[in-house]
Structures are given as C-alpha cells and as structure tokens.
N, C-alpha and C positions, 0 to 999 in steps of 0.2 A: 123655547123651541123644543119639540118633541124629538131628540133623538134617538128616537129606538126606528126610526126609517133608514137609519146609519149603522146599524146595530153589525148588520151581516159584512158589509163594506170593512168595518172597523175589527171586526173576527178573521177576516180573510188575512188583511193585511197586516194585522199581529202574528200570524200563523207566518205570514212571508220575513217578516222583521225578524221574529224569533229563528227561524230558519236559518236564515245571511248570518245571524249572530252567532249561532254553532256552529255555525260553517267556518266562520272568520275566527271564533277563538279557538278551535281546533289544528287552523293554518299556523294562530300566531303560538301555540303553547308547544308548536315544533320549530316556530323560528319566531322566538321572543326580541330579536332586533329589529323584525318587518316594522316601520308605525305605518305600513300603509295599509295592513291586516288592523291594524288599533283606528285608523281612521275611516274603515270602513264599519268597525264594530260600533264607533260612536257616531256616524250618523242614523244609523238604526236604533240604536237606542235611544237617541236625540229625536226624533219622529215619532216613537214610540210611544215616548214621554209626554208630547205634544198630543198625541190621537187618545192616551188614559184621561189626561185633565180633562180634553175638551167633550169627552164621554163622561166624565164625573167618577172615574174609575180611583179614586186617591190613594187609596194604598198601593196600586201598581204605579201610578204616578211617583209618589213619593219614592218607592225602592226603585223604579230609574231611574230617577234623578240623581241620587245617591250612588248608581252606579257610574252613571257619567260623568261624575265629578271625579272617581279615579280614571276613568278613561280620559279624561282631556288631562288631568299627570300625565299620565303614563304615553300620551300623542306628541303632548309639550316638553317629553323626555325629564321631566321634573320628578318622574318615579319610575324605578326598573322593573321590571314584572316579572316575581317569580314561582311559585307551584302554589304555595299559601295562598298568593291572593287572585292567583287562576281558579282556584279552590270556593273560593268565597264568590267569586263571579260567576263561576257555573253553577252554583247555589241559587245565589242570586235568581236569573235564567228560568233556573227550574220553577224558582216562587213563580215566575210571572206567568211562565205556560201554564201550572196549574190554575194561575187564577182566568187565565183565555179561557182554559177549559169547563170552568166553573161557569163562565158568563156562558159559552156554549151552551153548556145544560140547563140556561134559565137562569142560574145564581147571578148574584150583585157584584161576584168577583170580589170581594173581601177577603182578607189573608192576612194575618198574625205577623209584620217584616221586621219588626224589632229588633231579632237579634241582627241579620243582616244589617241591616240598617247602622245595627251600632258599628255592625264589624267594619261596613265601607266609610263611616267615618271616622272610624280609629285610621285605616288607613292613608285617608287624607290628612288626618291630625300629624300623620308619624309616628305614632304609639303603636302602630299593629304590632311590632317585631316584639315590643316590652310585653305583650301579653301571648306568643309565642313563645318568650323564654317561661313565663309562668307554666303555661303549659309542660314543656318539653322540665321541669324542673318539678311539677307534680309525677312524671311519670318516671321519675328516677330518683328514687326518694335516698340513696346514700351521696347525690351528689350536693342537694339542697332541699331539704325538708321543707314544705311552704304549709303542709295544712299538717292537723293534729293526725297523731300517728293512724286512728283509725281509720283514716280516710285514705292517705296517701300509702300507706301498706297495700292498699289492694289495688291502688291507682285507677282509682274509682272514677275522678273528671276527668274529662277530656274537653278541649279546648273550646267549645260550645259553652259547655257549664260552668268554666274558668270564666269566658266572656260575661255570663248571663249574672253571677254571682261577683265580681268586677266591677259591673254597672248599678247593680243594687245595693251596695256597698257605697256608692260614690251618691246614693240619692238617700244615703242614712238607714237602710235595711240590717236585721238582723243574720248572720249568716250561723247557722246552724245546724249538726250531723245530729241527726235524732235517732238513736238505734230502740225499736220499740221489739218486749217480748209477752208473748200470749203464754196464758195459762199453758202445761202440757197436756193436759186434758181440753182441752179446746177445742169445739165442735166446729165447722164451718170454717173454717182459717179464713179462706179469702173472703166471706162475707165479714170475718171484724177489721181484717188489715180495709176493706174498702170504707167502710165505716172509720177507720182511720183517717184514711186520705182525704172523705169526705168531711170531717171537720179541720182537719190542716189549709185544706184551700179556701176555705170560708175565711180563715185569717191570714192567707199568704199565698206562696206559690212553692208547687213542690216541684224542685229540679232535677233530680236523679234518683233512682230507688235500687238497691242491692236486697236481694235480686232484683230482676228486669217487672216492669208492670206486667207481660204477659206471663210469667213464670210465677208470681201471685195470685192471680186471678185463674193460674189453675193449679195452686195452691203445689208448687213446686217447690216449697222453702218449709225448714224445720217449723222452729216456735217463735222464731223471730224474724227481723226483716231490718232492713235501715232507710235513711232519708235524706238527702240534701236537701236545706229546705231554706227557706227567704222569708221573713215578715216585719213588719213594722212591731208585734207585739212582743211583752218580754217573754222572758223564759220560764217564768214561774205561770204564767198565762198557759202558756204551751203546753207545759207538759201536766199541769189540772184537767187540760180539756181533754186529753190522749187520757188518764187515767180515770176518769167520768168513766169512761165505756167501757163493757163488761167483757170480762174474759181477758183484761192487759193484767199483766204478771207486775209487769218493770216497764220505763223510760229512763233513759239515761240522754241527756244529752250535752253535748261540746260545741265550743266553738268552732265554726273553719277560721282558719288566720289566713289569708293569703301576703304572698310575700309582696313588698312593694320595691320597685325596679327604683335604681338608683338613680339611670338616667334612662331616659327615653333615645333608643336606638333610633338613626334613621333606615328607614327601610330601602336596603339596602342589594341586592342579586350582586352575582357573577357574572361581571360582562359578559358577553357573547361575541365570542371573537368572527365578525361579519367572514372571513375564510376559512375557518373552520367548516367542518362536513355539515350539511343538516340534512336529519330526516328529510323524503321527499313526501308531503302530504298526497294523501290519492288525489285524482283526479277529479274525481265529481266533486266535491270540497272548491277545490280552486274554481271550477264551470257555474258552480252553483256561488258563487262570493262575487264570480264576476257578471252573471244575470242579473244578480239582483241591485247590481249597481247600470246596468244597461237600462234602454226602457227599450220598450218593441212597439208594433202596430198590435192591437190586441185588443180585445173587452172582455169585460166579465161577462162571463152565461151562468144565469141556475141554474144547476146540475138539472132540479126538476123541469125546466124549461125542454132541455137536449131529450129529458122522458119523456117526455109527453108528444115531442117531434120524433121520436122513434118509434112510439106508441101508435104515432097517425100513421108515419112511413111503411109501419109493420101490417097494417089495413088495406094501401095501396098493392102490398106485394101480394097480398091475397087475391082482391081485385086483379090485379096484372096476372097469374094464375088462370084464375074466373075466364079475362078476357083471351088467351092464346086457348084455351080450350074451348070455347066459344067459334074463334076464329078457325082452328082446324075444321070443328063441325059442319060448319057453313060453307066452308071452302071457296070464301070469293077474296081474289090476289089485294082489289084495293084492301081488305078490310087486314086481311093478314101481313102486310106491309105496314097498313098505321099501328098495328099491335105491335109488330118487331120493332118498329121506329120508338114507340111509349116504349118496349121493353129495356131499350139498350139507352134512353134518357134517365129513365127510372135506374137502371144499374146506377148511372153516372151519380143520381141522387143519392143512393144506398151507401157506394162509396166515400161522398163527402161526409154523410151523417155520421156515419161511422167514424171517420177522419177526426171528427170534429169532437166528438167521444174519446176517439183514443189519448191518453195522456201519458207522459214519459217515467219509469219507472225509476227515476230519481226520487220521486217525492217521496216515495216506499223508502229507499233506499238511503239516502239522506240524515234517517237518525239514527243508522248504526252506526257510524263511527261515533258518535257521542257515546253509545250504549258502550261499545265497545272498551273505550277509553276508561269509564267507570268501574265496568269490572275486572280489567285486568287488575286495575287498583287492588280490588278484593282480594281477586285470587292470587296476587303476587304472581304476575305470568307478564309477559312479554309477548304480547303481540302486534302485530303489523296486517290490517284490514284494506285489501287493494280490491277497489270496487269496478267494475268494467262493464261496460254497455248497457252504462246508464238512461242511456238518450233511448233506448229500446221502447216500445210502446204498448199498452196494452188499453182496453178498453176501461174506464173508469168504473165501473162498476165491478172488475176485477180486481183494479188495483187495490179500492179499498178492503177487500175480502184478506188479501196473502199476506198484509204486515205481520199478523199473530204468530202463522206459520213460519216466516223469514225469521221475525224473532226467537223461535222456540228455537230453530236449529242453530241460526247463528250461537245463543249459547249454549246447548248443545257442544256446539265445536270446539267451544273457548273452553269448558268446563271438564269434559269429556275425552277430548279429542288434543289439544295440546295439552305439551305437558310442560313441568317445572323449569323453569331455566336450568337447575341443577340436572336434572334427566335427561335435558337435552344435548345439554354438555356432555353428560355420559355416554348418549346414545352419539356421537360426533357430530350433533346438527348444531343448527348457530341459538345462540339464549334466545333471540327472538322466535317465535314461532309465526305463521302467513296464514292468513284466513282469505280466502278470494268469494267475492259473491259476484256472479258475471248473470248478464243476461244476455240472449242472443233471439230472433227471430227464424225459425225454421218452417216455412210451408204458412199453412195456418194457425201456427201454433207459437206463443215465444217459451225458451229453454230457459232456466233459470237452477246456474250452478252454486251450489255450498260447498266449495272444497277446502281442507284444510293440510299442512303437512304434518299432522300431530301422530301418537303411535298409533292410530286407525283400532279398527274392531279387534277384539280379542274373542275371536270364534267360540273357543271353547268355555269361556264366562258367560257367554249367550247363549249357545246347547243347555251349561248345567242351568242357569235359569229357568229356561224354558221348559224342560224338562220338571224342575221344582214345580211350577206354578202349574202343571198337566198342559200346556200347550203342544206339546211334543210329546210322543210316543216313544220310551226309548229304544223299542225295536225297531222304530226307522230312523232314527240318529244315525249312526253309522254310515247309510245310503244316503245321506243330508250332503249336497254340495255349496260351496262357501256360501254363493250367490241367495241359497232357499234359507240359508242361517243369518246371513244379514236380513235376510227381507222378515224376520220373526222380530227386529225390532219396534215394525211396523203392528205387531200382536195387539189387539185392545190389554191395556193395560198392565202390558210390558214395558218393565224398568229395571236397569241393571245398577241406581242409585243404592248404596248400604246406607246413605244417610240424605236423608229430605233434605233440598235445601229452594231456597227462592231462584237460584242463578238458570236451570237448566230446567224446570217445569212442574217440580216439587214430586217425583216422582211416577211422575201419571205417564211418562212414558213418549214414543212418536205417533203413537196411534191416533192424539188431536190432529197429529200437522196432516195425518195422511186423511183422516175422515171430512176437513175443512179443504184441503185441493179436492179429493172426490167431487163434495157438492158442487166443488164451479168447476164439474165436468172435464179437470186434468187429473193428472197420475202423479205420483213420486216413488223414486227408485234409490237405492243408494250403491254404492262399490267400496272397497276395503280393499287396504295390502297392509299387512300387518309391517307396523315401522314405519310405513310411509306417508300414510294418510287416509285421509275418508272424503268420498266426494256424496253428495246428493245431487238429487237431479228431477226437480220439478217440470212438468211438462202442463201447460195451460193454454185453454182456446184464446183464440185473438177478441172475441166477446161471445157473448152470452144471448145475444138478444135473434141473431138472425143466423141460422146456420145452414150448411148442405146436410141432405141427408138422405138414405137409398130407403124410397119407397116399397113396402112390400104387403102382398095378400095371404091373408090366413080363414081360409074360407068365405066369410062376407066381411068380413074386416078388413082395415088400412092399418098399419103400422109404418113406423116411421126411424130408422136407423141412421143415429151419425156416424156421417164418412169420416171423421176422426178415430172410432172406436175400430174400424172396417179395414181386416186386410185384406181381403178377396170373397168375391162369388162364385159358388161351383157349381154343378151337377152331379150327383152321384148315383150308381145304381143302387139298388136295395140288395141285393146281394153284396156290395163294399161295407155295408154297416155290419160290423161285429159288434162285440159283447165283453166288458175287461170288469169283473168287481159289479154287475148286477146295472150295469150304465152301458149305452149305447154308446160307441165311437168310432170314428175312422183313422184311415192311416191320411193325413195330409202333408204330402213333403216331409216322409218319413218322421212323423210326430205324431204319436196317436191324441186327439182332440176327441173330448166329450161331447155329445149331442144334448141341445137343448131343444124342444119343441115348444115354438110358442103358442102351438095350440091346448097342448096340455097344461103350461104355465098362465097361461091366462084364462085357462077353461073356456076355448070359444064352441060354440054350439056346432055340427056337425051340415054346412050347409045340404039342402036338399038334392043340387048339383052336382056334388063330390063326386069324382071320378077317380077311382083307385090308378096312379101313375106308379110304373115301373121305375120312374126317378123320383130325384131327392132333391130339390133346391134349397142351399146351404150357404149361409151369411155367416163366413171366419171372421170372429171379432179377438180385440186383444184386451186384456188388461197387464200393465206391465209385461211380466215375461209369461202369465197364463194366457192360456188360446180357449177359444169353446167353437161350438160350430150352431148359430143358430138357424133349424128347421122351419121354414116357411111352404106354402105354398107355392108362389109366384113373386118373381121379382117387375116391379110397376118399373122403374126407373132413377133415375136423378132428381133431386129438384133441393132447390132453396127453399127453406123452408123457415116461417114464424115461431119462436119458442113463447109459448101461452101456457101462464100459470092455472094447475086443475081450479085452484078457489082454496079458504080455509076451510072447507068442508069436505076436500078429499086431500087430506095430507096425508102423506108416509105410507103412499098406495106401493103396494111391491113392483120392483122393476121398472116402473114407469116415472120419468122428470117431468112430464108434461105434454101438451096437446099441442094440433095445430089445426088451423085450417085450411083446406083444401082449395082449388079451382072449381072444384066442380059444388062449395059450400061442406061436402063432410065434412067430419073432425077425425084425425089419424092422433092415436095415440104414442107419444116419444119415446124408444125404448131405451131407459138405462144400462147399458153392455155391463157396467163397474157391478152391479145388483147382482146380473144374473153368474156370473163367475166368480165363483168360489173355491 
C-alpha cells in the first residue's frame, strides 16, 4: 500500500498529538498528582505510536513506545513523577517533533533515540535513581570519587554521558579519558585535533571533549585537548593510532571507573499533598488539553485550497468593481439593483472566505509556555507566563509569519526584562517574575501585547549605546524624550547585549521583530517605567489579501492608500505650507508634519491638463508615533481593494507593496505609508 497519500494527514495529526502532549505535561509538572493530565498524555502518545509504525516511521515508533511504558506507571500510580523523569520526557517530545519535522522537509524521519531510549527503560526497570546518584556523586567529587581524578576534578559528565558510558560498559566496552598534546610549534591545531577525532571514531565513539567541539574547531584550546571515549579496542591500539599522526607531542590515557550502586533505589518523588496550594497553569494550556480530547463538526482544508478560493474571490471583487461602474454609467434602475443585490451577496461571500482563513492565535501561542519553562531552567529565574485572548483570530497567513517575532521578544523579556529572584527580592517584588502575552481585536486590526514586570528599560544604557554606535547625535540627546529613546531599540542593529548569547537573539538586536511586523503591514511600539516593567505592543491587519483603501490622483495616475495607515484628509492653502530644515510642513493639530509629494517621489510625468490649484490635498498617514502629510492631487474615494503581488521581476520597488486592479481595468499602484516616513 502506497502510503505517502497519508503522508499530510499523518504530519498534521502529529503536529496535533504533539501539541496536547505539551500542553498536558506542562499541566501535569505543576500538579504532578493530576493522572487525569497522565491520561490524557498517554493516549496521545498511544495513537502516535500507532500512526509512526503504521507509516513505517520506527524510530519514532520505538521512542514512543518507550515512553508510554513510563506513562501507563506513572497512570497506574506504580511510579511517582518527579522533575528527572519530566526531564527525560520532554526530551523525549523534543526527539519526536524534530523527527515530524524532518518528515516535513522530505526526510525519512530517522533519529539517533538510544540514549533516551535507554533512559525510559532504566526508568521502568527502577534503576533510574541508581544512575542519578552516579551522577549527582561525579559532580561532587569530595563526597564520592567515581572516575579517576582527571575527569571528576573538572566534573566534566554529566548525566547523559554517565548514562551513555553505563550502557557501554554493561555491552563490554572500554571506558577511557584520553588526554592528547600537540607539538607547541603546531601549525593548524584544529585541523590535527580533527584528524584526531577522525581516527578515534573509526574505532569507537567519542563522548565528551574538554574543551567543547566548537571551541576546537576554532582552535580555542592551548597544545592539548581531552576525550571521553568508548571502544571495543585496547589501549595499546589507541593510543599507536593517535601517535601515527603528525604533530602529537604526548597521549596519555586512563581508565573511567564508574562507581557501582549497591542497591538499585526505587524511584521514588515527594508526595503531593492533593491540599496543598498548586500553581495555577494558564489558561490556554487547560483549553488546548481539553480540545484536543473534544471532537467537533470540522474537516480538513489545504491551506492552498482556501488560496486559490481567495485567488478566484479576489477576480470577482474586481469584476464586482467593473460591474457598479458600469451600472452608474448606464443608469438604468433594473440593472443597478441586480449589481447592488451581487454586491452585498458577494460581501456575504468575502466575509465567509475570510472567516474560513482566519484561525485562532493559539496555535502561535501554544509553544511558549514550553519555551518558556526551558529557559528559565537556564537562566535560573522564576517566571510565571499568563497567556490571554487566545481564541483571538487572525488570518492564517499571518499567523504563520509572527511566531519568530513573539519568540524574539518573549525572550527578550525573560532574559532582559526579568530579573534574578535574588534582585527581585531586593527590589520588594515577589521571586517569581509575570510575563503576560495577551491578544485582543481592535477595529480591523488585532493588538497583541508582550508585557512583563521585570526592571523595564534603562534609558540611559540605551542613549550611551546609541550614541557609541553613531545612531544618535549627542547634541540631541539631551532633547530625546523617554518614548524617542525606547523606540532607538528598534535601531537596525541595535543591541544592548555585552555578551552574545542563544536565549535573546544573539545580539542582532529588535530591529528583525520590527522589519518582519512591517512586511505584514503592522507596526510595533514599546513603553517602559523604570522598575516596573516593559510592555510591547504589536499592531497587525486582520489579513493581507483583501483590504480598504483611499483611492487617490497624482496627475494621470491612481494610487491606492491604506485606511490603516490613514488618520485624516485635508485641504490646505499654499500659503499654510512653511518651511523647517530645508523640508516642507504644516502645522496639523498643532504638530508640524512633513510633506511628502507623491509626484516627486515616484517621478510622475507633469500631465498636459495640470491646473495650477491654490489648494493642497493632503493624506495624514501615521507610522507609530511619526506623522507625514502625503501630497496628492485629488482624492478618488473609498473602496476595497485586491492586494496583487508586482511579480519577482519588480521586487523591492521603493515605497510601493503592491498593485491592484481597478473597475474600470487600470492597475493603481499600493502605497507603503511604513517606506515613505522616516
């Protein structure tokens, strides 16, 4: 049977299983006495298990199966569940999604599960705890010494490599610390250490290196280097084949001893006293654990399906255009009756299609609190992540665009923005610190907040920054109000990091999260109170495909402005335009606004027509807190309008996102408001 007809089916509903299973081990690792959180965790993994075999997927098969065997323990109350082997389960997790992922991109889904693998059956066996105290007894070497002094002085394993060197030991392997030195004259370091490694793994397996692989391979270490290392071959073998190759000084190598546990512990937790306080998990958590145990009336659509139904709907509106100006012309009541009648069917159409697109910004949302939970790990911090108006909706082709950007800031906030439990104590707030990610619908637009209660911006570390890096001028520093100094975080390539790291965007700064909301034609802003907190605040169209927007004339041309960008139209005289800094502006609502002329920004030709007018018609657009005033001719009107890509042969045209077309067939070019204010 050809199942690659099942292929997408089987991709979806992993995506959904794995889902429910963060969702539910996140519930249960806050209330470890729930088994009703453990029983919803093992039927999903139970089904899981079922959909890999019968896809032929065996290594994800196998490491669920594997995990479902501690899951019916721990359902059947025959094992307590404690942070360890929550540890090894969301390991676990992780393997599987990357191998969804893998199938996604074309791959056969294959993955290395072995150590896991062993880890969930030590657990079942009862032995996990006996390789935990190994552990916790490697990393504290005056309480019990388990490897030769070399190794355990720097507390070099960690419970991975405990495990890995454990099980190859019990299959007759040799366990061995190879500390290798090069010549001091030694040209190339990490090209001989690689030449190293690459005859060590011809006859074994290399499990740790002092230093790290990445800090050899850019040749971060003296003259020498070390190895934990695994083989069936002796040691006189070994270390002949490391002194073969040119430029080693010295090997020296030892045995690892590991200690052997007297008796195998049962694994064992801390009851959970059911009256006792528990965390309250958010909310989308419990909605999302209890969906996916619901069923609904529903089917699956291909996303490219809803395209290509938007794609034709998007022709009609055109058409429907075509036909009301058609109908004006003509002026006869039956005909402009059936047009109004088609217009306001076709809205009803417009609305569903869309409808039927929009999707809930759960599914966005949904894998921070996992994210979440991981780094605090890291950073040793305390936080509590309350996610709120979840079920909010946005068009699906947006949603997949803003996960990067929700990610960047989320840590951001966690890294940046809260601070140590010990700081927080000082400062009188509680150890935990709150991250809230809320979204809300406003108009045509949904909001989508990042706030946190950490010690918020430190204005004047982002002046002197800025300043360092020539972003700022320091003779208008001074006249900088908080509002224009936070929004300098938004600088290309502004970072207030002294040291790179993975957790917060390695430096590159919010200038990605703001250039990626730009393109899907929203805004981002942020607010600060020093000590209190930082909020951001995304602002994004309800979709991308079909928008309103005020028609305008620039001599023989149409342009086309979104009513999102658009606070008002005016008239002004030509005596109101002044002059400030060699730039035209007016006074509007006591704010002077720059003038932008679209005829001189798009160089349009001077029609033959042109009538020198004593007024000015003026299109006030906004970006964030900047105003501009764009100069047109003549304002056409309202209208809904098709958003139509120029082609890959006019990309990255200035000021313009795209074309449309008209009722009467022209093509009106989209103006981007975000381009032209600066």
């Amino acid at each position: 049977m050809d199942m690659n007809q099942y292929l997408d089916m089987f991709i979806e509903e992993s995506k959904e299983h794995l889902q429910a299973i963060n969702a539910n081990l996140l519930l249960l690792e806050n209330d470890p006495g729930n088994i009703t959180h453990v029983k919803e965790i093992f039927r999903s993994a139970h089904t899981l298990k079922g959909m890999s075999a019968t896809m032929g997927f065996e290594d994800m098969a196998s490491l669920t199966h594997e995990a479902e065997n501690v899951l019916d323990l721990i359902r059947n109350q025959k094992l307590t569940i404690n942070s360890d082997i929550m540890d090894v389960i969301f390991h676990s997790v992780d393997l599987i999604e990357g191998m969804v992922i893998d199938i996604t991109e074309g791959g056969d889904g294959s993955a290395d599960v072995s150590i896991p693998v062993k880890k969930l059956r030590s657990i079942v066996a009862g032995d996990f705890s006996a390789e935990l105290e190994i552990a916790a007894a490697v990393a504290v070497e005056e309480e019990a010494p388990v490897v030769e002094q070399a190794v355990v002085g720097e507390n070099e394993l960690d419970d991975y490599a405990l495990m890995v060197l454990k099980q190859s030991k019990e299959l007759g392997n040799q366990l061995m610390w190879i500390k290798v030195t090069l010549n001091e004259n030694c040209l190339l370091k990490a090209a001989r250490a690689y030449m190293v490694f690459d005859q060590l793994e011809s006859l074994g397996e290399v499990i740790k290196t002092k230093p790290t692989v990445e800090d050899i391979e850019n040749e971060r270490f003296e003259t020498s280097f070390e190895i934990a290392y695994v083989t069936m071959q002796s040691e006189e073998k070994i270390r002949n084949t490391i002194l073969n190759i040119s430029e080693i000084h010295d090997v020296k190598i030892d045995p690892i001893q590991l200690k052997e546990a007297s008796a195998p512990a049962p694994v064992v937790a801390v009851p959970v006293d059911p009256a006792s306080e528990v965390k309250k998990a958010p909310e989308v958590q419990q909605a999302t654990a209890r969906k996916q145990a619901a069923g609904g009336k529903t089917i699956r659509v291909d996303i490219d399906r809803l395209d290509i139904l938007m794609n034709l709907f998007s022709e009609l509106v055109i058409d429907r255009g075509r036909l009301e100006q058609l109908a004006k012309e003509i002026g006869k009541s039956e005909l402009q009756e059936t047009v109004e009648h088609m217009s306001r069917i076709s809205g009803d159409l417009q609305n569903i299609i869309l409808t039927m697109r929009m999707v809930p910004v759960e599914q966005v949302f949904n894998r921070f609190p996992r994210m979440i939970r991981d780094l605090q790990k890291d950073l040793n911090k305390k936080v509590n992540l309350e996610i709120i108006g979840a079920e909010t909706e946005l068009d699906r082709t947006v949603i997949d665009e803003i996960g990067d950007p929700l990610n960047h800031l989320l840590r951001n906030s966690l890294d940046h923005g809260i601070e140590s439990p010990a700081d927080r104590k000082k400062a009188g707030k509680p150890e935990e610190g709150t991250i809230v990610l809320r979204a809300y619908h406003s108009g045509n637009h949904v909001f989508i907040e990042v706030k946190d209660d950490g010690a918020g911006i430190n204005k004047d570390r982002v002046l002197k920054k800025a300043i360092e890096r020539g972003i700022v001028n320091p003779a208008n520093a001074d006249s900088m109000s908080d509002k224009q100094i936070h929004e300098l975080l938004f600088a290309a390539g502004f970072s207030t990091a002294e040291v790179i790291s993975d957790i917060s965007g390695r430096g590159v700064g919010l200038d990605v999260v703001k250039s990626k909301i730009e393109s899907l034609g929203g805004s981002v802003g942020v607010d600060s109170v020093r000590g209190q907190g930082t909020t951001f605040l995304i602002q994004l169209p309800l979709t991308l495909s079909i928008i309103s927007a005020m028609l305008v004339q620039v001599q023989d041309e149409k342009y086309a402005v979104p009513l999102s960008s658009i606070i008002e139209t005016a008239v002004f005289k030509k005596d109101q335009i002044m002059m400030a800094h060699r730039q035209k502006v007016i006074d509007f609502r006591g704010r002077v606004v720059p003038l932008v002329s679209l005829q001189e920004i798009f160089q349009v030709p001077v029609s033959d027509a042109a009538v020198d007018e004593d007024e000015v018609a003026v299109i006030i657009v906004r970006k964030g807190e900047k105003m501009a005033g764009l100069v047109v001719d003549s304002f056409i009107g309202q209208q809904e309008i098709v958003l139509k890509s120029l082609g890959k042969y006019l990309v990255n045209v200035f000021a313009i996102s795209g074309a449309t077309i008209l009722g009467d067939g022209q093509v009106a070019l989209i103006i981007d408001c975000n381009a032209l204010i600066k």
